[in-house]
N, CA and C of each residue as an Amber inpcrd file, in Angstrom:
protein
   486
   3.5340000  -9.9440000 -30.7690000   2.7950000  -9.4250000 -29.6410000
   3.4820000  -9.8590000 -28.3580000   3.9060000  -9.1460000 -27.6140000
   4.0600000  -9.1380000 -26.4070000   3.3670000 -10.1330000 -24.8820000
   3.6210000 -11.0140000 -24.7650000   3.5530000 -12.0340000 -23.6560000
   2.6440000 -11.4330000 -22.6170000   1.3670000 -11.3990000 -22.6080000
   0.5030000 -11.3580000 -21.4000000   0.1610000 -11.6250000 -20.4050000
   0.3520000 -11.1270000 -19.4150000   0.0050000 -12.1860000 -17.8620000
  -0.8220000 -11.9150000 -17.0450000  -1.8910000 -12.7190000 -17.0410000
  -2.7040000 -12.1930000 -16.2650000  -2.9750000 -12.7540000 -14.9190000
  -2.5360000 -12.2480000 -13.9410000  -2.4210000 -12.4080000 -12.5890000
  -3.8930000 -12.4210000 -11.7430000  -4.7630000 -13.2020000 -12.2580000
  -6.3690000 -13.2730000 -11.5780000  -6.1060000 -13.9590000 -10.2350000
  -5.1620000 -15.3060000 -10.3710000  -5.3200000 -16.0040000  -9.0430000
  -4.1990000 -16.1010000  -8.5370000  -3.3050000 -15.0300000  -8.4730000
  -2.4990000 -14.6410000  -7.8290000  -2.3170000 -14.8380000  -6.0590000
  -1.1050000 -14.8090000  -5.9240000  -0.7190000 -14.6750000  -4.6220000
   0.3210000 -13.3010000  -4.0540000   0.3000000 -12.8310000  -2.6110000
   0.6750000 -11.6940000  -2.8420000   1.4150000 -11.4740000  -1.5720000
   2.9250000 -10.6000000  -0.8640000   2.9680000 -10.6270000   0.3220000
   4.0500000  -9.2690000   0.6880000   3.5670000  -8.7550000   1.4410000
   4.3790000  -7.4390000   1.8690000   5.2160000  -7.8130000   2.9410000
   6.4520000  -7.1810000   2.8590000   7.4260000  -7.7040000   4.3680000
   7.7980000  -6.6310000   4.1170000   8.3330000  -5.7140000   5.7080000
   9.1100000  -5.0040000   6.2260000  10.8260000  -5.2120000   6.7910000
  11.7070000  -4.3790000   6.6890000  13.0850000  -4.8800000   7.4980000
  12.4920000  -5.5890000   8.6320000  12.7130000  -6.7630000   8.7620000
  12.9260000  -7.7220000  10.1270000  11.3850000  -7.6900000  10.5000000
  10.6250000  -7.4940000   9.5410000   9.2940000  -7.9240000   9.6980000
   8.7690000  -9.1270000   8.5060000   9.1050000 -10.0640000   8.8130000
   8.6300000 -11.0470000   7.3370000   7.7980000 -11.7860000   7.9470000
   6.7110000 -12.7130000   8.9470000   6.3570000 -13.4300000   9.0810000
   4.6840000 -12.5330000   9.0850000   4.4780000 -12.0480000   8.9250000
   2.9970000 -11.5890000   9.4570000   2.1470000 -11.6980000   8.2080000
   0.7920000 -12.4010000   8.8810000  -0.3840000 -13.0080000   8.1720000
  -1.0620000 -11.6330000   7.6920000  -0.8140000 -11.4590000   6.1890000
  -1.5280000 -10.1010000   6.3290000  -2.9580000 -10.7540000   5.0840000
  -3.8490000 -10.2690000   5.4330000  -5.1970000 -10.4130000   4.6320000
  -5.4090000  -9.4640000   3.3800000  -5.2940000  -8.4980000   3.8760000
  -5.0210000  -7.1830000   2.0360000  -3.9220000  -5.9350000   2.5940000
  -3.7140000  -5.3210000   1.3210000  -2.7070000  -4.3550000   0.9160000
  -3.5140000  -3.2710000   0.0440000  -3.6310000  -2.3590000   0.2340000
  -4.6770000  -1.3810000  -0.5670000  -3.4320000  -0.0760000  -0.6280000
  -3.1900000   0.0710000  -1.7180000  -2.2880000   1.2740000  -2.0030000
  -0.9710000   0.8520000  -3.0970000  -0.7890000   1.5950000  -3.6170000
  -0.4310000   3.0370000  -3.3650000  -1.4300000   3.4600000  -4.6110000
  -1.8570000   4.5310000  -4.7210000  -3.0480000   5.1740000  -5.7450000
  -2.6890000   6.3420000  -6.8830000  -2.4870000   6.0170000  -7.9810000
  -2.1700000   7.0760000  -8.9290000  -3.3140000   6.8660000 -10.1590000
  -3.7450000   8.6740000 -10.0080000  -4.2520000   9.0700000 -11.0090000
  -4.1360000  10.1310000 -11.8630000  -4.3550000   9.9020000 -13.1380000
  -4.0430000  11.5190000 -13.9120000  -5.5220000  12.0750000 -14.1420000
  -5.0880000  13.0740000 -14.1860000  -6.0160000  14.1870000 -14.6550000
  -5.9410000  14.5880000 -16.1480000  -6.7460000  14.8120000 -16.7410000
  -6.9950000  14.7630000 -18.4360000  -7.7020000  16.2950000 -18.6130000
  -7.3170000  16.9220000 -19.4890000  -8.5480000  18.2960000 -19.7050000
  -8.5690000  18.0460000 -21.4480000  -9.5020000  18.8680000 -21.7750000
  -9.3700000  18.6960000 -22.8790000 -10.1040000  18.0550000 -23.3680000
 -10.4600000  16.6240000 -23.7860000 -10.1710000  15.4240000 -24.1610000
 -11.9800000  15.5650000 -24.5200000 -12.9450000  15.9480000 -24.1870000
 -14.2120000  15.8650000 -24.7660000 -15.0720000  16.8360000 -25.2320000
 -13.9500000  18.1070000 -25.8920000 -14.2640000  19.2140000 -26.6140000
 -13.9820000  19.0860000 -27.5920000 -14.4720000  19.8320000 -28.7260000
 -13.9750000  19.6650000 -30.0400000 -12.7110000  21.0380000 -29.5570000
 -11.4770000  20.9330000 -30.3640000 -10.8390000  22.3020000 -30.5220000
 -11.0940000  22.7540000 -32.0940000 -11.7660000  22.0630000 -32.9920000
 -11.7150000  22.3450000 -34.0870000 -12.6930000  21.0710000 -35.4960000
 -12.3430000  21.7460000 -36.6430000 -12.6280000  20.6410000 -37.6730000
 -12.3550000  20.4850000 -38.8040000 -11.7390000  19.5060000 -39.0800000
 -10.9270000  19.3710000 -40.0950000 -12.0720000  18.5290000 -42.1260000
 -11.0030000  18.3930000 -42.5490000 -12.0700000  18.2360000 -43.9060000
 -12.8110000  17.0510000 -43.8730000 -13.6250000  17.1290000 -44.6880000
 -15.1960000  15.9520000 -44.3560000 -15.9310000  16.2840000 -42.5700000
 -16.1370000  17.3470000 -42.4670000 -16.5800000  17.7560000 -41.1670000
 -16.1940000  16.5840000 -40.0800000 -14.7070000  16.0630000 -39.8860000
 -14.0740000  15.6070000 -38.8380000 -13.5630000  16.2270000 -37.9020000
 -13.8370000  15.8480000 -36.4360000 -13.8200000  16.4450000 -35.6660000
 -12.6710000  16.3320000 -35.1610000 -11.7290000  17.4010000 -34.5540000
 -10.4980000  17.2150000 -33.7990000 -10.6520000  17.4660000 -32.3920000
 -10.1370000  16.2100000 -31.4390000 -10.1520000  17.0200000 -30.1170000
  -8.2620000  16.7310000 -29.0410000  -8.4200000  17.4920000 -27.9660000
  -6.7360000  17.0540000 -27.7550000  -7.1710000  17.1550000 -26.2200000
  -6.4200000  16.0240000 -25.6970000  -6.3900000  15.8690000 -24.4740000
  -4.8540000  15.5450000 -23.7880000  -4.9620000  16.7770000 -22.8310000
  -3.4450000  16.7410000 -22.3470000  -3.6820000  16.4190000 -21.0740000
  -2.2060000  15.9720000 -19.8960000  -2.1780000  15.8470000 -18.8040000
  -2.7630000  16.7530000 -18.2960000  -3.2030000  16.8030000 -17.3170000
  -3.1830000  18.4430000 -16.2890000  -2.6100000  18.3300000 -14.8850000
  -2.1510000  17.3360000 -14.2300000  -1.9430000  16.8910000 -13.4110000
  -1.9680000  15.5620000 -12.7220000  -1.2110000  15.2860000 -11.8720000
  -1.3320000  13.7760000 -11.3050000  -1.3590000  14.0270000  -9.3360000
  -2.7800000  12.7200000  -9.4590000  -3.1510000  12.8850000  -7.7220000
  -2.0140000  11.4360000  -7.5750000  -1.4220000  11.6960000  -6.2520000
  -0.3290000  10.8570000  -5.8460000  -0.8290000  10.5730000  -4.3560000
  -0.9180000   9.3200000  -4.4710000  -1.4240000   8.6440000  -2.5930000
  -0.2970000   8.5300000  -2.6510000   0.7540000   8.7540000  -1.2330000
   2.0870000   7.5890000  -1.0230000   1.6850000   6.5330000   0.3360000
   0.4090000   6.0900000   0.1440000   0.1060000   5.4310000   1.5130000
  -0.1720000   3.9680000   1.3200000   0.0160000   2.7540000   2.0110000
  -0.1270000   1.2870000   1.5590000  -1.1820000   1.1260000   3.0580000
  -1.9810000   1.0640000   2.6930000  -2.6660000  -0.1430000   4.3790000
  -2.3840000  -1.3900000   4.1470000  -2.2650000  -1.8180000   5.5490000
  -2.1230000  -3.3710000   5.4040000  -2.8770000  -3.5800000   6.3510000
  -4.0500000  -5.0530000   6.1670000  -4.8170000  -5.2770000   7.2330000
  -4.0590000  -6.8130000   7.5760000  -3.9130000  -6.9880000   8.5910000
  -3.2560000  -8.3130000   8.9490000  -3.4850000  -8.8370000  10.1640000
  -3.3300000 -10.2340000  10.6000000  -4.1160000 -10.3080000  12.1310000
  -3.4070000  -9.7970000  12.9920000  -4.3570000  -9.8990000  14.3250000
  -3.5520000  -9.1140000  15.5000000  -2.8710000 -10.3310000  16.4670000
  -2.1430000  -9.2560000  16.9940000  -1.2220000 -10.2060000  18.0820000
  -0.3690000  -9.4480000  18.5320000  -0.0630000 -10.2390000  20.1110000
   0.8900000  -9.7840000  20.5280000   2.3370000 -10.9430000  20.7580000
   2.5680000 -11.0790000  19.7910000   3.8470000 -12.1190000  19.6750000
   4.5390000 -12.1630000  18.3090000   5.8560000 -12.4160000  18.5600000
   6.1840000 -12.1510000  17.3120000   6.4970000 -11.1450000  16.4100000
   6.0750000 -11.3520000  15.2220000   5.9520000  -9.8830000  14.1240000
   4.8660000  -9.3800000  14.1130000   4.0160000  -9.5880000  15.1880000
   3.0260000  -8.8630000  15.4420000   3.2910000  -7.6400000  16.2850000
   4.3780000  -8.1810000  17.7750000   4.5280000  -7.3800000  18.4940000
   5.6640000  -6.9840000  17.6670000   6.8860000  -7.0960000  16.9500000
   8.0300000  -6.1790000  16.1800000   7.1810000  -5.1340000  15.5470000
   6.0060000  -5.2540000  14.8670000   5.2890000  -4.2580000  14.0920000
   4.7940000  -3.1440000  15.4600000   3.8680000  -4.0710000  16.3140000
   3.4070000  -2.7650000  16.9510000   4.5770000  -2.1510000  17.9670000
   5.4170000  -2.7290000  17.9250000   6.9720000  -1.9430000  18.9660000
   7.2700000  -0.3010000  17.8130000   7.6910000  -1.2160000  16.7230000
   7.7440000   0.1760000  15.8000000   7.1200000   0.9690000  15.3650000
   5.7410000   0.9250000  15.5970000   4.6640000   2.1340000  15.7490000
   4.9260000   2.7360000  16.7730000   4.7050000   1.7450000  18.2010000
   5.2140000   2.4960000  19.1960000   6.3900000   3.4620000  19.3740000
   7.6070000   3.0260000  18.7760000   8.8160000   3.6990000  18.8640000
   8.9060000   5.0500000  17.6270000   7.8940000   4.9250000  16.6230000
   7.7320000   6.2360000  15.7980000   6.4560000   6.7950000  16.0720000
   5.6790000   7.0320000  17.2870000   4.9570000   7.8450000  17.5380000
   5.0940000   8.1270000  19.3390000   5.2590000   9.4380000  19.4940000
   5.0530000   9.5220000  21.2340000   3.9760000   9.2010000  21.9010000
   4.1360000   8.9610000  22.5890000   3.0250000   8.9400000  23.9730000
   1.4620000   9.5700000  24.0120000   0.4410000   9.5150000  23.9910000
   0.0010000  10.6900000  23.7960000  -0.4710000  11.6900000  25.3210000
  -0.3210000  11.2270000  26.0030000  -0.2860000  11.6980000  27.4880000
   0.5660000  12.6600000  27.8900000   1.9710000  11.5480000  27.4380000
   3.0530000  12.2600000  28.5320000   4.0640000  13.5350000  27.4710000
   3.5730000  13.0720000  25.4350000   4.3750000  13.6940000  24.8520000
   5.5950000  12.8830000  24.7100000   6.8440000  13.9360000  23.9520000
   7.9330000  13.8110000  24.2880000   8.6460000  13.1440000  23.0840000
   9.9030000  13.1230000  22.9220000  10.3080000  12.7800000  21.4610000
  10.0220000  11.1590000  21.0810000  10.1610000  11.3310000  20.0090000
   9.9090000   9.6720000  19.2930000  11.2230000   9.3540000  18.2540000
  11.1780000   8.0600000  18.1470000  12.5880000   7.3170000  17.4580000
  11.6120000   7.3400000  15.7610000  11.2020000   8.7440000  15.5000000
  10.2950000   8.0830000  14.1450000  11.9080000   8.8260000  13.4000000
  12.9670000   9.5580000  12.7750000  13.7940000   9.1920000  12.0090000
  14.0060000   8.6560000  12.1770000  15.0220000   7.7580000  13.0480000
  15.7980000   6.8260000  12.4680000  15.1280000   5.1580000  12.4500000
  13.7010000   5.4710000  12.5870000  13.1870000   4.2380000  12.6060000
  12.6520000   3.5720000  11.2290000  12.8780000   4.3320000   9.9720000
  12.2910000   4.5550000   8.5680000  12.5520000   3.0710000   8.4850000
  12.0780000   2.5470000   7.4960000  12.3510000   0.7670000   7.2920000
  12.0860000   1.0340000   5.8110000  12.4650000  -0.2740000   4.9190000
  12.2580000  -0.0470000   3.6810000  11.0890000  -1.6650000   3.7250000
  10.1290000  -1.7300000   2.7620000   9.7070000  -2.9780000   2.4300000
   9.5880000  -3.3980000   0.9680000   8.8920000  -4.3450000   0.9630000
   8.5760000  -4.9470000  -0.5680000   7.3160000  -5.5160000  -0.8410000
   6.2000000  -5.1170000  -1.5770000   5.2490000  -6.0370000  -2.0660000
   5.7870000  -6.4530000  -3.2910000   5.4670000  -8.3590000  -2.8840000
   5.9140000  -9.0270000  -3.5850000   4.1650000  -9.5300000  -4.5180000
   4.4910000  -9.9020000  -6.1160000   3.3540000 -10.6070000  -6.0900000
   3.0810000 -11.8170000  -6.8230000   2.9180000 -13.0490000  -6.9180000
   3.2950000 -14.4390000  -7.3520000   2.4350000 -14.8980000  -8.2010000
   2.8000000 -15.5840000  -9.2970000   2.1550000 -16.1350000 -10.6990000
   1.3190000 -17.2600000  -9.8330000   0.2210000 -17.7850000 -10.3000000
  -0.7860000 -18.7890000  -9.9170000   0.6480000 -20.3040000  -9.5780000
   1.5060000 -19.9980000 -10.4330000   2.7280000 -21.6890000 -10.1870000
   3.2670000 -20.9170000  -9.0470000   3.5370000 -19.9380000  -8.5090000
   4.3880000 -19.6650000  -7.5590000   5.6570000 -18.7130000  -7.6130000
   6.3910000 -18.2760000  -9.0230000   7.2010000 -17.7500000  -9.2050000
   6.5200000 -16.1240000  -8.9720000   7.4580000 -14.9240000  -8.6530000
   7.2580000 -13.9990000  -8.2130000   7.2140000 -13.5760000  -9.5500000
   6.2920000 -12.4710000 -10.0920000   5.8310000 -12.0660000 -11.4050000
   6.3490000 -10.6550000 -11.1950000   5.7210000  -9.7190000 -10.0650000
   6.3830000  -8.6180000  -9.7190000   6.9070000  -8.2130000  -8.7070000
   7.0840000  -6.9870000  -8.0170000   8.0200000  -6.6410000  -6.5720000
   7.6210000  -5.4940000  -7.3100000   7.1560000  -4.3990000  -5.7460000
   7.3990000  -3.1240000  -6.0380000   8.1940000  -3.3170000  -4.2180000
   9.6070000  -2.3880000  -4.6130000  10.4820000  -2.0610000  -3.3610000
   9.8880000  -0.3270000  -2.8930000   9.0940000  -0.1920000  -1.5720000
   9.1220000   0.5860000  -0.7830000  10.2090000   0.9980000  -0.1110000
  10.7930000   2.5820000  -0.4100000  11.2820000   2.9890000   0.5130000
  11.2540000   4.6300000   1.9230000  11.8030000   4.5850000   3.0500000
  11.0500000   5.0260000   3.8510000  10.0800000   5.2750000   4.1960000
   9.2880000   3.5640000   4.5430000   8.1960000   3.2950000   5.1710000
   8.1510000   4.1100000   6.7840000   7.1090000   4.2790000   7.3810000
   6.5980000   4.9740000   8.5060000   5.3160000   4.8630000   8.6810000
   5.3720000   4.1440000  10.0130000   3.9410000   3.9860000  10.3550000
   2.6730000   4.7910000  10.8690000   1.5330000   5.2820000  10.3120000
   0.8160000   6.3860000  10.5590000  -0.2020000   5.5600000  11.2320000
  -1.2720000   5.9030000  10.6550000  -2.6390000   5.5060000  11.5250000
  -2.4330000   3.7670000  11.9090000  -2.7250000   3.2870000  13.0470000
  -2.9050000   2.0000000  13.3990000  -4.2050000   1.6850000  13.7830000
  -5.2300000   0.8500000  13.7420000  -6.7140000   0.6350000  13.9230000
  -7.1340000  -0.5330000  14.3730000  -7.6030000  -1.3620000  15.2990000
  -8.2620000  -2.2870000  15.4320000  -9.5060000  -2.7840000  14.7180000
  -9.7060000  -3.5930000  13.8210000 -10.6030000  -3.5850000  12.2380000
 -11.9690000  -4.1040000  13.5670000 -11.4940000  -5.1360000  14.6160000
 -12.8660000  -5.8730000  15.3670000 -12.2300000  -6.0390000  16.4640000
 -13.2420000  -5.9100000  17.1030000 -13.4300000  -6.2650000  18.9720000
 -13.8150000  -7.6830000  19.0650000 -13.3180000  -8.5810000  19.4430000
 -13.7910000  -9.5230000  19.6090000 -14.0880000 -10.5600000  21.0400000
 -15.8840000 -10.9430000  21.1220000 -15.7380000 -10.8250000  22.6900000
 -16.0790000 -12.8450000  22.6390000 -16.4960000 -13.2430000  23.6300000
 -16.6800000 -14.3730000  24.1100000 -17.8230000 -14.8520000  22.9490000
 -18.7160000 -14.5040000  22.3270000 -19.4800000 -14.8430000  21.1550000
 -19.2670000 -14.8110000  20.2360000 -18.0680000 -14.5440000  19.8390000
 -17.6500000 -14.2010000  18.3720000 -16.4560000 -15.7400000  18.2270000
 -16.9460000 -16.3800000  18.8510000 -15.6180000 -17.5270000  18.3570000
 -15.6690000 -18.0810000  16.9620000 -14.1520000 -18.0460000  16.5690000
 -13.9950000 -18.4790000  15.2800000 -13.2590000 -17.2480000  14.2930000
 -13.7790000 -16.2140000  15.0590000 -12.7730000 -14.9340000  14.1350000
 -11.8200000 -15.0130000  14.6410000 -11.1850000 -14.2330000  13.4520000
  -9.8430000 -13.3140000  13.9780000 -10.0960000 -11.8840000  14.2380000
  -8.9910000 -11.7350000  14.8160000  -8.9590000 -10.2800000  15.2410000
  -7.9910000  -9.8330000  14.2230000  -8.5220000  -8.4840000  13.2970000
  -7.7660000  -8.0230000  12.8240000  -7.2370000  -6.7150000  12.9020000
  -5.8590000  -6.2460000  12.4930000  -5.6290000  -4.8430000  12.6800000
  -5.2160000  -3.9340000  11.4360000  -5.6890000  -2.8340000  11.2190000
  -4.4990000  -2.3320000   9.7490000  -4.0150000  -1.0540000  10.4780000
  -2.9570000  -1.0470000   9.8800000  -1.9750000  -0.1620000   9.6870000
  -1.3280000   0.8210000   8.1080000  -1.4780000   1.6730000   8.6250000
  -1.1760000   2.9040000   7.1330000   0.3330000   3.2360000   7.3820000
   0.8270000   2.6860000   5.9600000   2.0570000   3.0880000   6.0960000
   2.9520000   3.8560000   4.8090000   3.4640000   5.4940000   5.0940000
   3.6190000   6.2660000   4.6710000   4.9490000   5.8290000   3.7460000
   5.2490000   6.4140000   2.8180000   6.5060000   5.9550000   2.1120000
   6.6550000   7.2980000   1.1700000   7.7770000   7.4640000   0.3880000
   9.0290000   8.4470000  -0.0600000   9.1310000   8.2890000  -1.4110000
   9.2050000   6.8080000  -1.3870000   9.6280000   6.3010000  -2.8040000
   9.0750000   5.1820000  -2.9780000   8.5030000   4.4400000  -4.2590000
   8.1600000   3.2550000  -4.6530000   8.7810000   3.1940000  -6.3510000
   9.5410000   1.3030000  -6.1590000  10.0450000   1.4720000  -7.7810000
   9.5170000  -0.0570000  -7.9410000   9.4640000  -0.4590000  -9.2810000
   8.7390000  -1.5370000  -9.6260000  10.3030000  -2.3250000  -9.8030000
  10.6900000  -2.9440000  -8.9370000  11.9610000  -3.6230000  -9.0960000
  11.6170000  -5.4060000 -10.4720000  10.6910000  -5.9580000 -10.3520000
  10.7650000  -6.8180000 -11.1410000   9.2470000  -6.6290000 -12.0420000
């Protein structure tokens, strides 16, 4: 039998080109599902009144989107992240072109055995930053939070490198 691992208390961390330091809180994506037909009809019956049934693919729904919620800031790989949103989306006022080709970045969610060794890696490539959101407002009564932000980020390709 094949070596089981079960990753319950795992550790986990996404980095971008020249984005590695940022505190991120979750990662929700990427989402694949199949579609099944078939599969709870009889097509037939075979001897001793056994029932046959067949269930084939019919299709697959494909998210290519990762959110990441992580704190906010303006310093750092906080501000490298929101520069490159900025620089792959225009203005919305004035219009006008945006650096979103050649700004594509590749990343990696990494994800770590309870001792620390990295168990898997899926390598993202041509990441692009879509929706950006402020998760909380935070005013003079709220001390003790963080402020957090997520960001949706679009991708091309994902391969399970380890």
């Amino acid at each position: 039998m094949a070596d089981i691992q079960y990753l319950t208390n795992s550790k986990f961390y996404f980095e971008i080109d020249g984005i590695t330091g940022l505190v991120i809180k979750s990662v929700n994506g990427p989402e694949i599902e199949m579609e099944v037909v078939g599969g709870d009809t009889a097509i037939g019956v075979t001897k001793d009144a056994k029932t046959q049934t067949q269930a084939t693919i019919a299709g697959v729904k494909y998210n290519s989107t990762i959110t990441l919620t992580y704190v906010a800031g303006n310093e750092s790989d906080q501000k490298k992240l929101s520069d490159w949103y900025n620089d792959c989306h225009p203005d919305a006022y004035s219009g006008g072109a945006s650096k979103a080709m050649e700004n594509r970045k590749t990343g990696k969610l990494s994800i770590y055995n309870p001792d620390g060794k990295e168990a898997m890696r899926f390598d993202f490539t041509d990441l692009f930053p879509g929706n950006k959101q402020q998760v909380s407002n935070l005013g003079v009564d709220q001390s003790g939070n963080l402020a957090e932000d997520t960001l949706e980020l679009y991708f091309t390709k994902v391969v399970r490198a380890v």
